[in-house]
C-alpha positions in Angstrom: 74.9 -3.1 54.8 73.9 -2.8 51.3 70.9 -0.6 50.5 67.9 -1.9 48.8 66.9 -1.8 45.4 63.7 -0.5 45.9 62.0 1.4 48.7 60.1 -0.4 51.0 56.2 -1.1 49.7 53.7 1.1 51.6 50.6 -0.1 52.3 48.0 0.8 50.1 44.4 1.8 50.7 41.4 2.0 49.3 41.7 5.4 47.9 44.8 3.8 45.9 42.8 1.4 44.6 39.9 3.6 43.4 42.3 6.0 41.9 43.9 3.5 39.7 40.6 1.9 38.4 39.3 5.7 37.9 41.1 5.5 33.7 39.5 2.2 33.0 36.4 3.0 34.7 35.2 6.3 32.8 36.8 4.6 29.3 34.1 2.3 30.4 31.3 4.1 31.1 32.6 6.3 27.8 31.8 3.4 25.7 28.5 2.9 27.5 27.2 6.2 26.7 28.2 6.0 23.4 26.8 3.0 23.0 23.7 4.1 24.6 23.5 7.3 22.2 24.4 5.2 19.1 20.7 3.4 20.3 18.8 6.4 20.5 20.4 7.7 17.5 19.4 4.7 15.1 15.7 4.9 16.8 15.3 8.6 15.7 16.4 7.8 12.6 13.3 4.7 12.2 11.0 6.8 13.2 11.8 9.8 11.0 12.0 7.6 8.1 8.6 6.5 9.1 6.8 9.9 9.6 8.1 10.5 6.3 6.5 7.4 4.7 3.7 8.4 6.5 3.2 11.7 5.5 3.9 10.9 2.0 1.2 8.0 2.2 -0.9 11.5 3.4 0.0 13.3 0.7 -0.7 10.5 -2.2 -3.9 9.6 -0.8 -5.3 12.6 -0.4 -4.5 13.5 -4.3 -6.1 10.0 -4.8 -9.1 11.3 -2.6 -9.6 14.6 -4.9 -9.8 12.7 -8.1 -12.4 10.8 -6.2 -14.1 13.9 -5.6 -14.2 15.4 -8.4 -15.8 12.6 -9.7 -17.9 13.0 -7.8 -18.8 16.3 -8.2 -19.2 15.2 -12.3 -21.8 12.9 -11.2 -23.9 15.9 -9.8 -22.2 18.9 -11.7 -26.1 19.6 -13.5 -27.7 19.1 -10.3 -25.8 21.2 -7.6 -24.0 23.3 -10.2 -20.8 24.6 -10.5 -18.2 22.6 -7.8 -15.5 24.4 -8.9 -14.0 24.3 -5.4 -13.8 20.4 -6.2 -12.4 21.1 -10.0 -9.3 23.4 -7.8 -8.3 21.0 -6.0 -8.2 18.3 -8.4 -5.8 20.9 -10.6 -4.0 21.3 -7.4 -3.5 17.5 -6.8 -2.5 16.7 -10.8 0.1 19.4 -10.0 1.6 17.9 -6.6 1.4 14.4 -7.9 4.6 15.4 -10.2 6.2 16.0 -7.1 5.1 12.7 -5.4 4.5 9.7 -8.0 7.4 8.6 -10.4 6.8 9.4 -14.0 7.2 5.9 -15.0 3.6 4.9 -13.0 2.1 7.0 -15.1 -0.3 8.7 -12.5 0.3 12.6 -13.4 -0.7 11.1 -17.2 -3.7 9.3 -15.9 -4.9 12.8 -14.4 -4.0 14.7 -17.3 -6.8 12.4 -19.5 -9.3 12.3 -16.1 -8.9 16.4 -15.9 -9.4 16.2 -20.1 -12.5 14.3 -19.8 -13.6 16.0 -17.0 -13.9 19.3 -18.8 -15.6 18.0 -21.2 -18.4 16.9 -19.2 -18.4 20.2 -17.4 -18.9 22.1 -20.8 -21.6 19.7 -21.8 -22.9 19.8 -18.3 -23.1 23.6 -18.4 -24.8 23.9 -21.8 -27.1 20.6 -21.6 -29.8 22.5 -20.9 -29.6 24.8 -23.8 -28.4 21.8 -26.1 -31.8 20.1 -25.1 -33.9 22.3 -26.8 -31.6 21.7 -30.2 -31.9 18.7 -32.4 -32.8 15.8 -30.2 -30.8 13.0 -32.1 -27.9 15.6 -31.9 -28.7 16.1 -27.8 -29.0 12.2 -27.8 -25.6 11.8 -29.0 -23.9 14.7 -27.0 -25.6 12.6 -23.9 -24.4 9.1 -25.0 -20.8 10.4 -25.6 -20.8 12.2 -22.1 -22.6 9.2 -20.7 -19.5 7.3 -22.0 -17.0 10.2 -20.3 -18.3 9.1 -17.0 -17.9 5.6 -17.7 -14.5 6.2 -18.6 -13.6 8.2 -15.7 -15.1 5.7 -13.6 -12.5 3.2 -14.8 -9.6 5.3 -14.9 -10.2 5.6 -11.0 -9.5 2.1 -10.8 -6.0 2.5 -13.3 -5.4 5.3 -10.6 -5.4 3.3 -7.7 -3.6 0.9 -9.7 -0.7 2.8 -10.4 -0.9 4.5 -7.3 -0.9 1.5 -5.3 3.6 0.4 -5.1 4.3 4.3 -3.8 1.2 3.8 -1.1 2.5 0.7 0.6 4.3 2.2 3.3 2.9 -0.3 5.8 4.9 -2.7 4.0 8.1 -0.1 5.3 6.8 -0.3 9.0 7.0 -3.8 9.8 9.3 -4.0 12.1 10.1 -7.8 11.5 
């Protein structure tokens, strides 16, 4: 009798079975998970990106809000007095916009001028009452030129905003479409 090639097949059970899949299922559930991490992964990333637009929308609008205030404090400088608090923090935000506007919009220029003209209408503001008692068409014209300072910084709010306005669109960044 001639021996066989091969042993005799056992039979196999389901343990055998399970074994063999065991390789192809964990390269499986491998690429699942990574998969699955690679998800989360891209999602943290949105989201960072959008707390950063968000907090440098913050940021911008709240230098935008100062110059606002200090003009506001112009308005009333003779009235309340000195709001020097306000006059701080408008220093303050001409300072940080460096940091946060482009030079080419031109927004730490435009509050260069408004913190120019805004000292001037402090110093006239701070002597108008002794300049009242001078020569009244002198005291006139100190008045129309400061007059015409206000004026002025009223409309450079609006060139603010204006230039402002491409670096503070970070809605346009959060649609998710």
């Amino acid at each position: 009798m001639v021996a066989p090639i091969c042993p005799p097949a056992e039979a196999k059970t389901w343990f055998d079975y399970f074994v063999a899949l065991v390789p192809v299922s964990t390269t499986v559930m491998t690429a699942l998970i990574a998969a699955y991490v690679a998800l989360i992964s891209r999602r943290q990333a949105k989201t960072a990106d959008r707390k950063l637009s968000l907090d440098l929308y913050d940021r911008r609008f709240q230098i935008y809000m100062r110059a606002v205030d200090f003009y506001q404090a112009l308005l009333v400088w003779r009235v309340e007095g000195n709001a020097s608090g306000v006059h701080d923090k408008f220093i303050r935000a001409k300072l940080e916009s460096t940091f946060l506007f482009p030079a080419y919009r031109g927004v730490r220029a435009l509050l260069d001028e408004m913190g120019q003209k805004g000292l001037q209408i402090i110093s006239f503001e701070d002597q108008a009452e002794s300049l009242s008692f001078a020569d009244k068409a002198t005291y006139r014209d100190l008045l129309k030129e400061n007059q015409e300072r206000l004026e002025w910084f009223s409309g450079a709010l609006e060139r603010l905003e204006k230039a402002m306005v491409k670096s503070m669109r970070f809605h346009e960044r959060m649609d998710p479409s």
